[in-house]
Structures are given as C-alpha cells and as structure tokens.
N, CA, C and O atoms as CSV, one atom per row, in Angstrom:
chain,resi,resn,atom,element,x,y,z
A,1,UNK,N,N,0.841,-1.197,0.000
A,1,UNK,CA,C,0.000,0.000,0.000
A,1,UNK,C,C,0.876,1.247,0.000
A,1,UNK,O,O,2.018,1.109,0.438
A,2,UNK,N,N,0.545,2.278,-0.373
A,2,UNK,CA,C,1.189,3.230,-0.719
A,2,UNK,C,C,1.061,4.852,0.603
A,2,UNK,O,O,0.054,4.842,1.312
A,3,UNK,N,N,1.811,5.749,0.750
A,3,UNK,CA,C,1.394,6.358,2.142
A,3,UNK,C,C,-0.129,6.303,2.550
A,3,UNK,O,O,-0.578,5.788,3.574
A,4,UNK,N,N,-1.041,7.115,1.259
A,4,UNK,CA,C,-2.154,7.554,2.186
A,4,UNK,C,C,-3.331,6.250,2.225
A,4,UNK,O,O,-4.413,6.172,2.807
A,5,UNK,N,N,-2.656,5.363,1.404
A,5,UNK,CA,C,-3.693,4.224,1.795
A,5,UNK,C,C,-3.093,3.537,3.104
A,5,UNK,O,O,-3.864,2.796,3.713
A,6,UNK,N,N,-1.765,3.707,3.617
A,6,UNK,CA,C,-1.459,3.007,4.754
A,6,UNK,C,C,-2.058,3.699,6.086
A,6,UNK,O,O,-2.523,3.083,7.045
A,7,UNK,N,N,-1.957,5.068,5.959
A,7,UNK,CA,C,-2.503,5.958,6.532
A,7,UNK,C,C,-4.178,5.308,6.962
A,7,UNK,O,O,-4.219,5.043,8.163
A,8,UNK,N,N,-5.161,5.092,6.421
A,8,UNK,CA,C,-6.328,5.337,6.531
A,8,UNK,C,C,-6.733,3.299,6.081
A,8,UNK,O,O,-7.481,2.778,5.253
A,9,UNK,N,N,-5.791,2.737,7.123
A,9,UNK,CA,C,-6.003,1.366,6.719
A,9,UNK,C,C,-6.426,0.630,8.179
A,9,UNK,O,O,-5.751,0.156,9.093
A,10,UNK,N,N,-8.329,0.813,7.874
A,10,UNK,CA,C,-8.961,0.924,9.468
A,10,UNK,C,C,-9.031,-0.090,9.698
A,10,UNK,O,O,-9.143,-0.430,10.876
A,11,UNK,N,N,-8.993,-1.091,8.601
A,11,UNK,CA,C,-9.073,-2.348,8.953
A,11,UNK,C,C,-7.791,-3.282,9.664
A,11,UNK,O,O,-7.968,-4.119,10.549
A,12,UNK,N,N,-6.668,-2.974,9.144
A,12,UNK,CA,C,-5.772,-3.119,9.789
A,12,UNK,C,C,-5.612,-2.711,11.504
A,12,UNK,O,O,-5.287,-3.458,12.426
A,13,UNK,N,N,-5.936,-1.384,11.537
A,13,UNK,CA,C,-6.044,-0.901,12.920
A,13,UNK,C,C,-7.245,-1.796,13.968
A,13,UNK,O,O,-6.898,-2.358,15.007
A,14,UNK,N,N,-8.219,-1.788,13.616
A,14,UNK,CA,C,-9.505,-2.301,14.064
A,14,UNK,C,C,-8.853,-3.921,14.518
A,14,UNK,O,O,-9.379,-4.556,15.432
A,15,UNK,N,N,-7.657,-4.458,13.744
A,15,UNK,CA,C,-7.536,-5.990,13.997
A,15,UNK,C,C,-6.314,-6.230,15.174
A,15,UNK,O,O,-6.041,-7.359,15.582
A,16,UNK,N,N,-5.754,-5.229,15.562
A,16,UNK,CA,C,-4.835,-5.424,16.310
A,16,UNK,C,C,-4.988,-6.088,17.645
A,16,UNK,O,O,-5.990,-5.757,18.278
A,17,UNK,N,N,-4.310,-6.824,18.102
A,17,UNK,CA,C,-4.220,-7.690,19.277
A,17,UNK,C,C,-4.921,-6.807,20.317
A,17,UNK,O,O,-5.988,-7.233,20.759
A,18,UNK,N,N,-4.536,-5.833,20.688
A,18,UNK,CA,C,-5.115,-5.215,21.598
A,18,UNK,C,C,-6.632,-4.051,21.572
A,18,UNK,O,O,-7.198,-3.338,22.400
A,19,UNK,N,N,-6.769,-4.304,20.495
A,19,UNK,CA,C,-8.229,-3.571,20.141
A,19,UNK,C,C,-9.090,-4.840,19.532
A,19,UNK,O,O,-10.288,-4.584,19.415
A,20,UNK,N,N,-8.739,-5.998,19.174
A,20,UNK,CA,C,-10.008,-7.152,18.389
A,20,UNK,C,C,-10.921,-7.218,19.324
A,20,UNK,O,O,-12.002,-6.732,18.991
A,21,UNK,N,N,-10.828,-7.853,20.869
A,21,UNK,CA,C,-11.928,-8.353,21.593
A,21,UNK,C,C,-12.682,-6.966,22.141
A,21,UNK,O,O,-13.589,-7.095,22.963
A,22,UNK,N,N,-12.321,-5.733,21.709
A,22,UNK,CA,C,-12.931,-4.805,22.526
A,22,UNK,C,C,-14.215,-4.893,20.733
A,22,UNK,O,O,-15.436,-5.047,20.758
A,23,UNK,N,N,-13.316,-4.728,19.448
A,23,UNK,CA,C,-14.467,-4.568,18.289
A,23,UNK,C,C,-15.051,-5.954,18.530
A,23,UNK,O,O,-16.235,-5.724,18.287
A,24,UNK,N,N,-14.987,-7.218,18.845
A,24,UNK,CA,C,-15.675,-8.369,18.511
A,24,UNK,C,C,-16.920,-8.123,19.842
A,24,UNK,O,O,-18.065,-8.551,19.694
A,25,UNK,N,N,-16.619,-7.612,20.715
A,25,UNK,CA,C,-17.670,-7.294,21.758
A,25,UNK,C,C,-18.614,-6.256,21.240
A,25,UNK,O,O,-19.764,-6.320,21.675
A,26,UNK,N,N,-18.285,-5.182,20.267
A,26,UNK,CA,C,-19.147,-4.196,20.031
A,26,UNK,C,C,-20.118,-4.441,18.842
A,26,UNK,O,O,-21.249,-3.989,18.664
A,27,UNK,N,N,-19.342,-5.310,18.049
A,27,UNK,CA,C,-20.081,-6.198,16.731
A,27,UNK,C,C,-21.094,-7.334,17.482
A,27,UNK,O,O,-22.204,-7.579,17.009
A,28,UNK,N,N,-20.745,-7.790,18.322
A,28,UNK,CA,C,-21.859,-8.791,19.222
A,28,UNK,C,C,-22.914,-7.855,19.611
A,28,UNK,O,O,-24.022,-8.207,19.206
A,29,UNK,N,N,-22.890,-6.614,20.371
A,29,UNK,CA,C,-23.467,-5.707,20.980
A,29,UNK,C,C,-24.662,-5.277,19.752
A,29,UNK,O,O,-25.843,-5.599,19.887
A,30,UNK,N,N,-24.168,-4.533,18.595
A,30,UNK,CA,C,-24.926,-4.202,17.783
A,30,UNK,C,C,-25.501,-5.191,17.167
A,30,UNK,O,O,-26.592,-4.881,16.688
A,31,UNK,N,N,-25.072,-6.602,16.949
A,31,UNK,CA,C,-26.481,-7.388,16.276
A,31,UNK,C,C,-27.254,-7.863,17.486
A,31,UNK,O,O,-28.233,-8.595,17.342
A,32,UNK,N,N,-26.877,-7.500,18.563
A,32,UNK,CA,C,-27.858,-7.587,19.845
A,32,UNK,C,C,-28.845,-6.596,20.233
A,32,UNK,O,O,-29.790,-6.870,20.973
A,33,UNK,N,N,-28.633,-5.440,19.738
A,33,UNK,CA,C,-29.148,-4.145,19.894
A,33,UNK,C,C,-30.165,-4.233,18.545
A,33,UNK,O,O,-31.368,-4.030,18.708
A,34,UNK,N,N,-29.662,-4.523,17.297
A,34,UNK,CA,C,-30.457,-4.725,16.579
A,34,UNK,C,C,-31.619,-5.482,16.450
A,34,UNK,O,O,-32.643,-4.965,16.004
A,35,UNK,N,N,-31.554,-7.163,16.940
A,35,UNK,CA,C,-32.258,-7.672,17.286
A,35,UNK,C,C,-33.207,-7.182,18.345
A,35,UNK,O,O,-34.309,-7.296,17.809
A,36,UNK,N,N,-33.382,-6.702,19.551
A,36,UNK,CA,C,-33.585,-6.061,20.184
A,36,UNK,C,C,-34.742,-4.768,19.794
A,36,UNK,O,O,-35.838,-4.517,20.296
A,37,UNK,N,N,-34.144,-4.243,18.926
A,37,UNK,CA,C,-35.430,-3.346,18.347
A,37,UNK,C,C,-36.356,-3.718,17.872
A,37,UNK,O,O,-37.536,-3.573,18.189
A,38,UNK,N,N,-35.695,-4.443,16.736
A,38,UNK,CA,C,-36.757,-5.178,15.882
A,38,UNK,C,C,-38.326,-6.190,16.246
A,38,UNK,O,O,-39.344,-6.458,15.609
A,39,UNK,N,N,-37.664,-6.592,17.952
A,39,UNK,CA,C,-38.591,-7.294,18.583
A,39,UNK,C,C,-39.474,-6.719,19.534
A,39,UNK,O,O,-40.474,-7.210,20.058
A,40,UNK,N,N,-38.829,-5.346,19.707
A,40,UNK,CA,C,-39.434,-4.715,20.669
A,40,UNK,C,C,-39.062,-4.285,22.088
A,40,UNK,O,O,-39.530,-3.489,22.903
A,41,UNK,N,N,-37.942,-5.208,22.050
A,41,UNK,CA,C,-37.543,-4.988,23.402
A,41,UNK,C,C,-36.760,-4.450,23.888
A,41,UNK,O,O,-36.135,-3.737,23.102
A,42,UNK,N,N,-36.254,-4.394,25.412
A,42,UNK,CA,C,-35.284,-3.463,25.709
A,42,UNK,C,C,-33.900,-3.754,25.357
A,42,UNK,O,O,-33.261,-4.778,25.600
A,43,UNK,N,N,-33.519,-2.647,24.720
A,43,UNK,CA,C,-31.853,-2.655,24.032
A,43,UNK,C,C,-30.828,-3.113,25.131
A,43,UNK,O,O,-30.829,-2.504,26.201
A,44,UNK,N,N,-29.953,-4.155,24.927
A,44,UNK,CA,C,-28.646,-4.361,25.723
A,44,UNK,C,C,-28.199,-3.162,25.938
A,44,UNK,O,O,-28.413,-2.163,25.252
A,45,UNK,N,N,-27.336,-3.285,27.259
A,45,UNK,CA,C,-26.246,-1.847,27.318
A,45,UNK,C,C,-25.161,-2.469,26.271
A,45,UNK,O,O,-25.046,-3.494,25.600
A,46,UNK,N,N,-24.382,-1.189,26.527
A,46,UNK,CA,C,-23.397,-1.324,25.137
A,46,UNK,C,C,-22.223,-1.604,26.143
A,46,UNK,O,O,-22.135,-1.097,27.262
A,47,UNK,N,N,-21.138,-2.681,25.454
A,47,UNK,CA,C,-20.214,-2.230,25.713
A,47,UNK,C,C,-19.168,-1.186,26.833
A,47,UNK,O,O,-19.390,0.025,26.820
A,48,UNK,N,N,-17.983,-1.778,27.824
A,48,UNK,CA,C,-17.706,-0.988,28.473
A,48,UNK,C,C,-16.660,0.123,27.628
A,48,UNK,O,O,-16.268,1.197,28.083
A,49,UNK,N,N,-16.367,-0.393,26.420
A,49,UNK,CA,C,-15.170,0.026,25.965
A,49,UNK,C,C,-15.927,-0.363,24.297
A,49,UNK,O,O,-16.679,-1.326,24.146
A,50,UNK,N,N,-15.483,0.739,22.994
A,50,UNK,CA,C,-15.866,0.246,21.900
A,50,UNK,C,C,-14.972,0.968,20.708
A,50,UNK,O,O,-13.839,1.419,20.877
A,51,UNK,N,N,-15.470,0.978,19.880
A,51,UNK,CA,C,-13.864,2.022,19.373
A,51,UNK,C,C,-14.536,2.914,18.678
A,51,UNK,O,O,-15.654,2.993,18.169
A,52,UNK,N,N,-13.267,3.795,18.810
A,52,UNK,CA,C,-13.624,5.687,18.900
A,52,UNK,C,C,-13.441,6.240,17.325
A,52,UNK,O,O,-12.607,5.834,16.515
A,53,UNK,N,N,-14.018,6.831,17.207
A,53,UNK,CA,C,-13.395,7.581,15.768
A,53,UNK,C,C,-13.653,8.998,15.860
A,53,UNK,O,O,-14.814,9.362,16.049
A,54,UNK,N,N,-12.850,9.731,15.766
A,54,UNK,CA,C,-13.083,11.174,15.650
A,54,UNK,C,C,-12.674,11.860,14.721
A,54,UNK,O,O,-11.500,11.514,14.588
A,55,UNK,N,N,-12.907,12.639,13.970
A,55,UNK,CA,C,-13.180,13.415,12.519
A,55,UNK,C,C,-13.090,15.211,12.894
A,55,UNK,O,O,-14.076,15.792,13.346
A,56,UNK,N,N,-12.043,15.784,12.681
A,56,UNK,CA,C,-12.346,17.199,12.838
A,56,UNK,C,C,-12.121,17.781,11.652
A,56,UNK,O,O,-11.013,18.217,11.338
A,57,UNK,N,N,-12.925,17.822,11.068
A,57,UNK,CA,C,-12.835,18.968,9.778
A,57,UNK,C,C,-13.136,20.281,9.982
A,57,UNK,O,O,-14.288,20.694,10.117
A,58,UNK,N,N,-11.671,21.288,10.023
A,58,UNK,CA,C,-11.683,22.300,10.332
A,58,UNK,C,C,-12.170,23.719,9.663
A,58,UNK,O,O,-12.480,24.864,9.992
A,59,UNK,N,N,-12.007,22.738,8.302
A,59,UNK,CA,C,-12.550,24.090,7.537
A,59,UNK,C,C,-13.839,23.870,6.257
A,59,UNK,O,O,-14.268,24.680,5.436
A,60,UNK,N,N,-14.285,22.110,6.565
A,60,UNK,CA,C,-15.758,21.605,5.709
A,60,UNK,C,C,-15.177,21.916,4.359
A,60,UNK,O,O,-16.038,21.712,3.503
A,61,UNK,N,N,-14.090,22.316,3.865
A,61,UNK,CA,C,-13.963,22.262,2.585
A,61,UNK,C,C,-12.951,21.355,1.709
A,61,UNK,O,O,-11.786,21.242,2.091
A,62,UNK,N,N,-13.451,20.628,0.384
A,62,UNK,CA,C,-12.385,19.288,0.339
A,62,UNK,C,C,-12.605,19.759,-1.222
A,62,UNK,O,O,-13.489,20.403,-1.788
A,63,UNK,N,N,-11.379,19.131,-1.652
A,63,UNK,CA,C,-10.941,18.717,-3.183
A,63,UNK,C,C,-11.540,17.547,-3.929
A,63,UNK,O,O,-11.474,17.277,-5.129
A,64,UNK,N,N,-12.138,16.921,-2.942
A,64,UNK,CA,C,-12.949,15.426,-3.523
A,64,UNK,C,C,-11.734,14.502,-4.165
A,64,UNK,O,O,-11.899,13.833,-5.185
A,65,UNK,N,N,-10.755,14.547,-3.584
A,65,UNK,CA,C,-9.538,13.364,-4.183
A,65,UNK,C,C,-9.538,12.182,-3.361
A,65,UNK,O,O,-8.821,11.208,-3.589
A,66,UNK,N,N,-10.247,12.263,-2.525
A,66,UNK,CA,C,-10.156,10.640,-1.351
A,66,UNK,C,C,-11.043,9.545,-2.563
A,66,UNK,O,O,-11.765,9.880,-3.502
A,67,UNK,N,N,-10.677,8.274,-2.129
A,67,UNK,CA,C,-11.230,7.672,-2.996
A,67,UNK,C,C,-12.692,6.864,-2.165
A,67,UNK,O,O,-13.490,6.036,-2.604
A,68,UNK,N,N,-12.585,7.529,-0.825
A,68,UNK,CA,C,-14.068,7.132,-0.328
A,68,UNK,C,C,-14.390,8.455,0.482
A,68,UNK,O,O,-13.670,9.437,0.299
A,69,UNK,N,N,-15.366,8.506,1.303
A,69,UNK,CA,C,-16.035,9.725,1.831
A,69,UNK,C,C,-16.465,9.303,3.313
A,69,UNK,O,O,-17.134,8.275,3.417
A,70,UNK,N,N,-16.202,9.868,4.227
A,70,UNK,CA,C,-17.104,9.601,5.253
A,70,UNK,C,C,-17.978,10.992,5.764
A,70,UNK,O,O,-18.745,10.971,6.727
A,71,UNK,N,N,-17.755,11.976,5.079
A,71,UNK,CA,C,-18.692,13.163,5.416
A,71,UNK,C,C,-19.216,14.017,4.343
A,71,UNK,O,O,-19.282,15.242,4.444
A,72,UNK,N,N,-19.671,13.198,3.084
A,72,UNK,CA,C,-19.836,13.941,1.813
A,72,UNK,C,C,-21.538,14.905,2.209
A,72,UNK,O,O,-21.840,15.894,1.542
A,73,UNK,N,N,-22.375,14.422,3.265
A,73,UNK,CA,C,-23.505,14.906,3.290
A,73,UNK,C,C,-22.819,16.562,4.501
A,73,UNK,O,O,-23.806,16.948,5.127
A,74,UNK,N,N,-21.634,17.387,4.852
A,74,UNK,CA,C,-20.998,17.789,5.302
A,74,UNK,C,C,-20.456,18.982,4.470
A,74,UNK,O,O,-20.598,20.186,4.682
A,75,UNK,N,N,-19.727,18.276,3.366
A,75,UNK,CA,C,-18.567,19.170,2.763
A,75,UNK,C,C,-18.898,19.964,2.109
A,75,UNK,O,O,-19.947,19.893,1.468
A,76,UNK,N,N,-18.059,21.010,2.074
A,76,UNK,CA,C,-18.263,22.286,1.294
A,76,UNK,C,C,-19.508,22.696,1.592
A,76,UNK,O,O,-20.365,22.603,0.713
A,77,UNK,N,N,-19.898,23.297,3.057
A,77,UNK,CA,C,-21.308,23.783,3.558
A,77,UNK,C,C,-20.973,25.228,3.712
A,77,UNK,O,O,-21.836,26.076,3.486
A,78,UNK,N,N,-20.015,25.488,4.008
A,78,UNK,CA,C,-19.724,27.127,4.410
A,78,UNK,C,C,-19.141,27.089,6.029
A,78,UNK,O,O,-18.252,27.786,6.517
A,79,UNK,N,N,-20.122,25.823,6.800
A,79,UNK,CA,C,-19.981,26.044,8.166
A,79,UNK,C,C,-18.246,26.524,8.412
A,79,UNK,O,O,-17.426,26.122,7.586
A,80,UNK,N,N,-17.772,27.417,9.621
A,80,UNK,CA,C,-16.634,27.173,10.165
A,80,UNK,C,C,-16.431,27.210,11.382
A,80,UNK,O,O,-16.861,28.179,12.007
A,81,UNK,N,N,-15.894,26.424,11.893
A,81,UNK,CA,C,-15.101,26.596,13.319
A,81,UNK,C,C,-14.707,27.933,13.732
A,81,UNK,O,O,-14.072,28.705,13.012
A,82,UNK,N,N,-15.222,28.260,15.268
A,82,UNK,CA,C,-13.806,29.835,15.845
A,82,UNK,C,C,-13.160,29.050,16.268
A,82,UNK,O,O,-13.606,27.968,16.652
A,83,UNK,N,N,-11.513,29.490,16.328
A,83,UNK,CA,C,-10.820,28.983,17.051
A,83,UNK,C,C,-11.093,28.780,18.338
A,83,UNK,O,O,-11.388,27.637,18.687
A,84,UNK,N,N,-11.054,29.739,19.205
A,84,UNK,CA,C,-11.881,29.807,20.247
A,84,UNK,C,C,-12.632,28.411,20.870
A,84,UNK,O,O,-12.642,28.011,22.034
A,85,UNK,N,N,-13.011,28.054,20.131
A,85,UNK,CA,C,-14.015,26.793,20.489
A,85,UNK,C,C,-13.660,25.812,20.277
A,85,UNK,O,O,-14.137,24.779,20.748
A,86,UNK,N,N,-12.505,25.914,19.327
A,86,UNK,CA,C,-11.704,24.064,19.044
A,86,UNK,C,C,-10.653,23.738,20.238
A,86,UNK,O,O,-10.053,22.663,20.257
C-alpha cells in the first residue's frame, strides 16, 4: 500500500491484538441491539469500551480526491469553526 492508503487502513487498525476483543464485543453488541429493536424490546447496554473515531474537519472544505467519503452529506457547507471553540 502506498502512504495515504497506509494511513487510513482501518481495517488493519480495528484488527490489532489489543483492540479485536474490545471490536468483537461491540459487533456482538450491535447485532444484539439490533435484534432487540426489531422485537421490541429493551436494548442491551453497550459495551464498556468500543472504538472511537473522531473526525475534525476544520474548515468543511475538500478537493474530492479521497477515494471514499465519510462526510460527503458535510462538505463544502460554508460552516466554520472559531478557534476559540476548538
């Protein structure tokens, strides 16, 4: 893989020895939670621990060169951050 695909290689990250049983608990959780709705009933708690993702786009504006998107309903809105507040 080449930098920015090594960069943004979640799957790799997500499998590591010390993060698998925390995602294999949260993947159990959500088809438990899912089930759960669907039947009506009360949702499992989640997870003590699950994995984090955080996204700060500072300025909502992109070139559209990624070859996937995780905030296309987002970009290029005008919104901006004050510093102040980040």
């Amino acid at each position: 893989m080449d930098g920015a695909h090594d960069f943004h290689d979640f799957g790799s990250k997500l499998r590591q020895q010390s993060v698998l049983p925390r995602v294999v608990d949260y993947v159990r959780w959500q088809a438990e939670l899912k089930q759960a709705n669907s039947a009506g009933l009360q949702p499992p708690l989640p997870p003590d621990a699950a994995p984090l993702s955080i996204n700060l786009d500072l300025t909502t504006a992109c070139n559209y060169r990624c070859d996937h998107c995780i905030d296309w309903d987002i970009l290029n809105t005008g919104v901006k951050h004050k510093e102040d507040e980040l």
